[in-house]
PLY file of the C-alpha trace (Angstrom):
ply
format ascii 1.0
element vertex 385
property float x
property float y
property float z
element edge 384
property int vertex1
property int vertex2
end_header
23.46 0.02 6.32
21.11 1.99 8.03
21.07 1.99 11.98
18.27 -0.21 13.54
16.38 1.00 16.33
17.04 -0.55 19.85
14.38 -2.71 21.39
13.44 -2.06 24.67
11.82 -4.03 26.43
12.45 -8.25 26.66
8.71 -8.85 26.69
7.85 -10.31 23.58
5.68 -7.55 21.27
2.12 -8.72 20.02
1.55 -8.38 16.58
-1.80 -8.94 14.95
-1.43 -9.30 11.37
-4.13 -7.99 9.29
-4.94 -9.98 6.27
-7.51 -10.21 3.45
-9.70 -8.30 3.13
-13.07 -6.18 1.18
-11.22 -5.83 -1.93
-10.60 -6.78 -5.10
-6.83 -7.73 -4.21
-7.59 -10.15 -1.00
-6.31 -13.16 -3.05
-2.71 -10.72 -3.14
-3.00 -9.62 0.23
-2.75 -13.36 1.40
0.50 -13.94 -0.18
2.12 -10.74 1.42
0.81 -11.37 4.77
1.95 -15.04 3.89
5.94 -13.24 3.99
5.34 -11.07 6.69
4.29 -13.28 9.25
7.38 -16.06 7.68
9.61 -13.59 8.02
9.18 -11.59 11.58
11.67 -12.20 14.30
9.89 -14.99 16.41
11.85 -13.78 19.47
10.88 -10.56 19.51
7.26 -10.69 18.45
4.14 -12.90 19.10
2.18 -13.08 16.23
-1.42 -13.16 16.27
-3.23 -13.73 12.70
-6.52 -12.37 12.14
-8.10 -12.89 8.50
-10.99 -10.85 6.89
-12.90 -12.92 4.79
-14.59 -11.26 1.27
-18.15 -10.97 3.66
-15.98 -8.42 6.02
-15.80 -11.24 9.09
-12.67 -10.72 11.61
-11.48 -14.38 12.16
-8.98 -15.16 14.55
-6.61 -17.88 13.32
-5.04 -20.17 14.69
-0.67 -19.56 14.44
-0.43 -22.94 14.90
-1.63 -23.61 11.71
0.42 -20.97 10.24
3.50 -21.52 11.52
5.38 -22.43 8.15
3.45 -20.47 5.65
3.66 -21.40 1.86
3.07 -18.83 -0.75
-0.18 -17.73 0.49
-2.32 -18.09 3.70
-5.78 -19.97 4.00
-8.72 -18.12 5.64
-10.17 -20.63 8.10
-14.12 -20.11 7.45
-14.49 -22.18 10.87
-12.06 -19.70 13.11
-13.67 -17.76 15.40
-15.24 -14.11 14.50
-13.86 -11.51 17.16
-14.50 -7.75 17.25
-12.08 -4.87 17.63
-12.32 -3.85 21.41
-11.37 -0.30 21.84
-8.10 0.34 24.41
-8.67 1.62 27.47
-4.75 2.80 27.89
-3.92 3.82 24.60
-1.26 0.85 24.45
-2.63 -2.36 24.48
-5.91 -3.51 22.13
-7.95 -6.67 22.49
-10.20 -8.42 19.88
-13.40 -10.03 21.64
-15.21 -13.46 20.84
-18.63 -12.46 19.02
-21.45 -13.30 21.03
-22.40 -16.99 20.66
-19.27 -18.20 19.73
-18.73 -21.50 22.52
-15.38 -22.36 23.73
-13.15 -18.84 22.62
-11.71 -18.53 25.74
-10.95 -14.87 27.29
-9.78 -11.85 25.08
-7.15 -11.96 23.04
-4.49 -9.01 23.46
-2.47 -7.09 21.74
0.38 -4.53 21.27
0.02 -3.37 17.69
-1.47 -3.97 14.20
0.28 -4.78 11.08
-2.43 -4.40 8.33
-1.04 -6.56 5.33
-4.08 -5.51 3.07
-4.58 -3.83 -0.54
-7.21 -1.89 -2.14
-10.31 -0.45 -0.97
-11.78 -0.73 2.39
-8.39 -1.78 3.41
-5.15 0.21 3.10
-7.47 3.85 1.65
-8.10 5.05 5.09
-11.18 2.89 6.35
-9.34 0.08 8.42
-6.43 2.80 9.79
-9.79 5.11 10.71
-10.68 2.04 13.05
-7.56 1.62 14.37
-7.39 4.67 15.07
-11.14 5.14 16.97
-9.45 2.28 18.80
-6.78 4.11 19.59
-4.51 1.64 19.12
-0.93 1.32 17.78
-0.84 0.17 13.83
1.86 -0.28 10.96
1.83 2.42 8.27
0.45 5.67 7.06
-2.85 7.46 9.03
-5.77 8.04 7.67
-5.24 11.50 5.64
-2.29 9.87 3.39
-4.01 6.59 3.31
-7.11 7.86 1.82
-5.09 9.96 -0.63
-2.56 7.08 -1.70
-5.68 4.95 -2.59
-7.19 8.12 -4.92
-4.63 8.20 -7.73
-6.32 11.57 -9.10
-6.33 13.40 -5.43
-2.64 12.29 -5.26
-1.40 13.80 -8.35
-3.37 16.76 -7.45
-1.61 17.16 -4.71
1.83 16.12 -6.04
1.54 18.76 -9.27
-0.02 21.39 -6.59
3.10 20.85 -4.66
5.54 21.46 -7.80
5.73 17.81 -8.65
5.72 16.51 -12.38
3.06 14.49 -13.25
1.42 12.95 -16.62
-1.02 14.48 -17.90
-4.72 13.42 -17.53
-8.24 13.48 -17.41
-11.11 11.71 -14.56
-14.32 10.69 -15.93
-16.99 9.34 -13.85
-19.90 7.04 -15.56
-22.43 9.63 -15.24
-20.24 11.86 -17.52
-19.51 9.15 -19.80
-22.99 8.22 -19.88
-24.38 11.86 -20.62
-22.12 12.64 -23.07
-19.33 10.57 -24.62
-18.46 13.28 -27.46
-17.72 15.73 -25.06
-15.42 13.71 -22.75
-13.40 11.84 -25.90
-12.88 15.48 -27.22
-11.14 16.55 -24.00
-9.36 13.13 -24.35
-8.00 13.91 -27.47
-6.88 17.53 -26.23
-5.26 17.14 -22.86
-3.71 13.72 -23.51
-4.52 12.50 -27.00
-3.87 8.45 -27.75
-2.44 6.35 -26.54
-4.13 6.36 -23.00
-3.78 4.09 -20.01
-7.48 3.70 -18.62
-7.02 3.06 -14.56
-9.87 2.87 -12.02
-8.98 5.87 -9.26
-9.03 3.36 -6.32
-7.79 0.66 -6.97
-4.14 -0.89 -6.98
-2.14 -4.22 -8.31
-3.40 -3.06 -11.85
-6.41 -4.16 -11.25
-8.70 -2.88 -14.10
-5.78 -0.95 -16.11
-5.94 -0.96 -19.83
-3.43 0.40 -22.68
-6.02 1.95 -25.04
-4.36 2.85 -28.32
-7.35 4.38 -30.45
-10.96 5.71 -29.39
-12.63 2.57 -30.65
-11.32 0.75 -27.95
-12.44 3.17 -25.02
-15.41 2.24 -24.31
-14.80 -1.46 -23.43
-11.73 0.03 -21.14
-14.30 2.40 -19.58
-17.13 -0.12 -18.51
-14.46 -2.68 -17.54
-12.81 0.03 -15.12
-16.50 1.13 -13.85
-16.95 -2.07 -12.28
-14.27 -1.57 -9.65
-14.34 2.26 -9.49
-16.60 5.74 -9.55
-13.73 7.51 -10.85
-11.66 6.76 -13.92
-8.00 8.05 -14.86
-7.34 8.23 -18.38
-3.76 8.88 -18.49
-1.42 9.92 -21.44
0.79 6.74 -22.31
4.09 8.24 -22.17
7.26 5.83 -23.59
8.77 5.63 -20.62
10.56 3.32 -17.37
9.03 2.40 -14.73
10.93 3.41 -11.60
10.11 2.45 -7.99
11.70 3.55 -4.72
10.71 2.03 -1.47
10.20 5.06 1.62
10.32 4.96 5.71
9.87 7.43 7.97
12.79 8.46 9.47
12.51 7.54 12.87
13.58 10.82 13.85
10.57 13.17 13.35
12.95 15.88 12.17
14.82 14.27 9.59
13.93 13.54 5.64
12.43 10.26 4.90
14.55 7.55 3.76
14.93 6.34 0.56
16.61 3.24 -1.14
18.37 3.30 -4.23
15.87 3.06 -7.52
14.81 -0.36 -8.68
13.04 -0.86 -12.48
9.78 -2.96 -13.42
10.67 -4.34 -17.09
7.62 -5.37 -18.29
7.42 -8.96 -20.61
3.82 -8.05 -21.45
3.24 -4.84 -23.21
3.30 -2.87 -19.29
2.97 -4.43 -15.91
-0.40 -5.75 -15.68
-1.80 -7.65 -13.21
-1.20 -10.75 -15.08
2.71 -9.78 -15.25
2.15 -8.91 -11.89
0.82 -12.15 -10.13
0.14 -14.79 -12.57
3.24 -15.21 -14.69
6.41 -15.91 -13.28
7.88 -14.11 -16.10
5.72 -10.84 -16.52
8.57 -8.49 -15.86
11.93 -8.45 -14.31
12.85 -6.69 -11.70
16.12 -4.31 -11.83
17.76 -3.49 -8.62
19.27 -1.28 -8.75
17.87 0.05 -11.74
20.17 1.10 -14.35
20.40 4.90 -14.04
23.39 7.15 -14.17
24.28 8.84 -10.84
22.03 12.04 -11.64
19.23 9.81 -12.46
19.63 7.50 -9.26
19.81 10.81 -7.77
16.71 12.47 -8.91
14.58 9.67 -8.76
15.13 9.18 -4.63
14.54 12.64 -4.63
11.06 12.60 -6.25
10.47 10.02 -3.89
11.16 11.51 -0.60
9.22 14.24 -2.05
6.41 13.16 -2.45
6.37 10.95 0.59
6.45 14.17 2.66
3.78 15.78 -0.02
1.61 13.60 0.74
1.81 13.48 4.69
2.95 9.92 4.39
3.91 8.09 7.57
5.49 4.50 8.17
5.99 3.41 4.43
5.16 3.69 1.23
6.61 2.38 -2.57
6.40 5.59 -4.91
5.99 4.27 -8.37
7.50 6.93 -11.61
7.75 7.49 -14.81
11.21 7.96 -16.79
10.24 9.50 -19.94
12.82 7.53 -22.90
12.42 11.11 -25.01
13.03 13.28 -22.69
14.93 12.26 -19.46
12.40 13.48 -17.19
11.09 11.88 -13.89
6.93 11.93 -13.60
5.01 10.56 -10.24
3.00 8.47 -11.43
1.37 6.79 -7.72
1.82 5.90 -4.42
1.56 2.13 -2.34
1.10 3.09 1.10
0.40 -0.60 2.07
2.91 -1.95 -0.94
3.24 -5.51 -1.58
5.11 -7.85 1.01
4.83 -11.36 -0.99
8.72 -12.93 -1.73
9.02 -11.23 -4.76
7.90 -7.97 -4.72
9.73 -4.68 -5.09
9.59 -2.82 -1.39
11.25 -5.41 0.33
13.37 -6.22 -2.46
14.55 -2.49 -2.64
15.07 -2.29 1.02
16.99 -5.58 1.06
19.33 -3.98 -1.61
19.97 -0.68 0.18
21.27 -2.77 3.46
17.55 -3.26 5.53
17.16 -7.18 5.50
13.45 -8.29 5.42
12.81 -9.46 8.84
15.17 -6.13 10.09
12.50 -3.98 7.97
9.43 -5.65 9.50
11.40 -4.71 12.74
11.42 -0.68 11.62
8.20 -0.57 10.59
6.49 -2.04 14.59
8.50 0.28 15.76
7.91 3.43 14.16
4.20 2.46 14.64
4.61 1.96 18.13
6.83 5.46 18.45
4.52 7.39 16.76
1.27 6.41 18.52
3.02 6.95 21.84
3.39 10.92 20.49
-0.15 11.08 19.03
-1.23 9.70 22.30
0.61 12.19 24.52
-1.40 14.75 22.80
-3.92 16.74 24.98
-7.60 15.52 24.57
-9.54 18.39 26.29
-8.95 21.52 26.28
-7.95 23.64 29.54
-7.41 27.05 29.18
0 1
1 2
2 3
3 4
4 5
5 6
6 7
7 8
8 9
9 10
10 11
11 12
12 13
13 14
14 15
15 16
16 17
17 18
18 19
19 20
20 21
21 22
22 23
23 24
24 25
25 26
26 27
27 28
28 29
29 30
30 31
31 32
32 33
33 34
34 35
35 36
36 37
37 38
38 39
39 40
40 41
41 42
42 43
43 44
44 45
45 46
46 47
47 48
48 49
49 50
50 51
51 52
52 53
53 54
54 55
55 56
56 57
57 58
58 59
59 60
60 61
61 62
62 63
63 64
64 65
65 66
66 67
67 68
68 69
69 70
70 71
71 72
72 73
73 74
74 75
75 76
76 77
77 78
78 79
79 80
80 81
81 82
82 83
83 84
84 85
85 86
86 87
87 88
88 89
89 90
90 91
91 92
92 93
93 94
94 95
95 96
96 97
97 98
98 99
99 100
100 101
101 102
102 103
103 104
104 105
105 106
106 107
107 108
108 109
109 110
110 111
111 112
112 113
113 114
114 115
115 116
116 117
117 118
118 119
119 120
120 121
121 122
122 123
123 124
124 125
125 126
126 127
127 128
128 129
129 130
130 131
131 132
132 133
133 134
134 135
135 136
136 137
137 138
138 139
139 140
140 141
141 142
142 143
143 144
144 145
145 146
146 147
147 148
148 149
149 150
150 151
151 152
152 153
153 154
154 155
155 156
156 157
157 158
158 159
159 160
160 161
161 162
162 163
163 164
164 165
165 166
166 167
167 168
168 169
169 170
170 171
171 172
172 173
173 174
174 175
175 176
176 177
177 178
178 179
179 180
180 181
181 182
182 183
183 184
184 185
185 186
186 187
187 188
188 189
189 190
190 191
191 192
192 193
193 194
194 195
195 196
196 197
197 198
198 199
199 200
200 201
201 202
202 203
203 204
204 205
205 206
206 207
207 208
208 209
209 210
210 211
211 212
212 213
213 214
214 215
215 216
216 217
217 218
218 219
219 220
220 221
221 222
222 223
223 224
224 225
225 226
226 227
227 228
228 229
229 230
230 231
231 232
232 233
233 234
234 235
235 236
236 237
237 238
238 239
239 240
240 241
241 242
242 243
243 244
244 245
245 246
246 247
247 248
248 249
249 250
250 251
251 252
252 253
253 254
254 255
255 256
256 257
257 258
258 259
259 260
260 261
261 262
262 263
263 264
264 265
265 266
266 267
267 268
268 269
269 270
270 271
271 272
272 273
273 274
274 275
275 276
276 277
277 278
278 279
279 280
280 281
281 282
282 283
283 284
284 285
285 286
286 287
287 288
288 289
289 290
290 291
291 292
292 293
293 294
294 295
295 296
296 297
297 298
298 299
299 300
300 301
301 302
302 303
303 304
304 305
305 306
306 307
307 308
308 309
309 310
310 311
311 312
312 313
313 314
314 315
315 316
316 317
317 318
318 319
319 320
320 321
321 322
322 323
323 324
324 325
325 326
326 327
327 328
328 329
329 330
330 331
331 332
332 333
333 334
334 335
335 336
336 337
337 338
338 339
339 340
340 341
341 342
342 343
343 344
344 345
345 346
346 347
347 348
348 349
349 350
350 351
351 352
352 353
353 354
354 355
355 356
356 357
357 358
358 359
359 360
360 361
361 362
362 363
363 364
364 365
365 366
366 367
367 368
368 369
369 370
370 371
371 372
372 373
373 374
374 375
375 376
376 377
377 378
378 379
379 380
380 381
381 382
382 383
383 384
């Protein structure tokens, strides 16, 4: 089991949990914040909820009502809206009544954020660009890996320019598509050929992914990914496992990140869609640890720390691969940097398995956040030469 980090201070730490959400996943994001805030160690840590509804309002909610979460959380419509107050310290943040709001009460304050949140506008570099204007101490990667964890393409870019094995594939945008199918089916058929998974660039939980197995069926796949996305992936379908391994920053700055042992997704449904995902309770098993040999096992937390560090990751992340059945070989295939917290979902799982219980990993995570703000914020801010 890996050594836990030493609290200290008595006080307990304030924890606003970020939930919900701008995206296409807020209905997932409240069942993961639903775990987080079940599972984090009361005496340690104050927790403060604050919900974004779909119309982008900050509502504080009221723990009270929270206090034995089921499955998923509730977004009060009547809480109050607050704003993110900048810090004036660079340790504490507050979140302010909106103006008009009757009977808030004073500020409420905080010690750090734990954004619980999937998909655009909330774990691709927007929120952590606020927290970080606000200068104030949050859970996770920064803004750089963020924004490139979201952008499947950019992060296989990276990940092949940095020697990494990837699948191979081609990004078409609508206007492309629109201008001149023949052309981009033509460089289908030559870089990746059919079978093809169809993926929308930014977005996550398989949201918009479809297993196209002849050109006929491309175009549907296209227009349904267009709605959530400006940038398509259509990937080779390789016959392959899907491998996961769960990553933290080591919480010494030097060292590697850490890795757990591999777990496996085994689809039910012909691959893990977002209705194996989230809507059927039997839409894949879950292998942990997955059944590799030790040079697999090996390999496969290798690739992982890899591309954690690749990618400038901080915090956490779940890296998602590809075992090719042919051929033995590992590809990347993407990155979670804000992966799924609900009860049944892989990162904790993986973590759990490896020796990290879930409440002890929710523990890590505040306080690598909190570590690593202190050193960004001991940074000069003016220059004196």
């Amino acid at each position: 089991m890996l050594k836990l980090l030493n609290m200290t201070s008595t006080k307990k730490i304030r924890v606003a949990v970020l939930y919900g959400g701008r995206s296409g996943e807020h209905e997932i994001s409240l069942q993961s914040a639903a775990s987080v805030i079940r599972n984090l160690d009361k005496s340690r840590y104050e927790i403060i909820p604050i919900a974004i509804d779909k119309g982008g309002r900050w509502l504080l909610n009221d723990i009270k009502l929270l206090q034995d979460p089921g499955k998923t959380l509730p977004v009060f419509k009547d809480a109050p809206p607050v704003v993110l107050s900048p810090s004036s310290d660079g340790h504490e943040g507050s979140l302010i009544p909106v103006n008009g709001v009757a009977n808030f009460g004073k500020a409420q304050k905080f010690d750090v954020v734990f954004p619980v949140m999937h998909g655009p506008l909330c774990e691709d570099g927007t929120v952590q660009g606020l927290l970080e204007l606000a200068d104030v101490p949050y859970v996770g990667c920064a803004v750089l890996a963020s924004a490139v964890g979201m952008d499947k393409e950019v992060s296989k870019r990276l990940a092949r320019d940095a020697g990494l094995p990837i699948v191979p594939y081609v990004a078409v945008r609508p206007a492309a598509w629109s201008r001149d199918r023949a052309a981009v089916v033509a460089r289908i058929k030559k870089e990746t050929g059919f079978p093809v998974f169809v993926k929308p660039s930014n977005m996550g939980s398989s949201v918009g992914v479809h297993k196209v197995k002849e050109e006929g069926a491309l175009d549907a796949a296209l227009k349904d990914a267009f709605k959530y996305d400006l940038k398509v992936l259509v990937e080779k379908a390789v016959n392959a496992r899907e491998i996961e391994v769960a990553v933290l920053e080591n919480p010494d700055a030097s060292g590697a990140p850490l890795v757990t042992v591999a777990g496996e997704v085994v689809p039910t449904h012909e691959f893990y869609s977002y209705e194996a995902k989230y809507l059927d309770e039997n839409g894949a098993k879950l292998m942990i640890p997955a059944n590799l040999d030790e040079k697999q096992m090996a390999r496969a937390r290798e690739l992982g720390g890899a591309v954690f560090t690749a990618l400038e990751c901080e915090g956490m992340a779940r890296i998602d691969m590809f075992l090719d059945k042919d051929t033995g070989g590992f590809f990347f295939n993407e990155i979670n940097t804000i992966p799924g917290f609900t009860s049944i979902s892989m990162y904790p799982k993986l973590w759990e398995a490896t020796g990290v219980p879930y409440a002890e990993l929710l523990t890590r995570l505040i306080d690598l956040a909190l570590d690593r703000h202190g050193r960004k914020h001991a940074l000069a801010r003016e220059y004196k030469p």
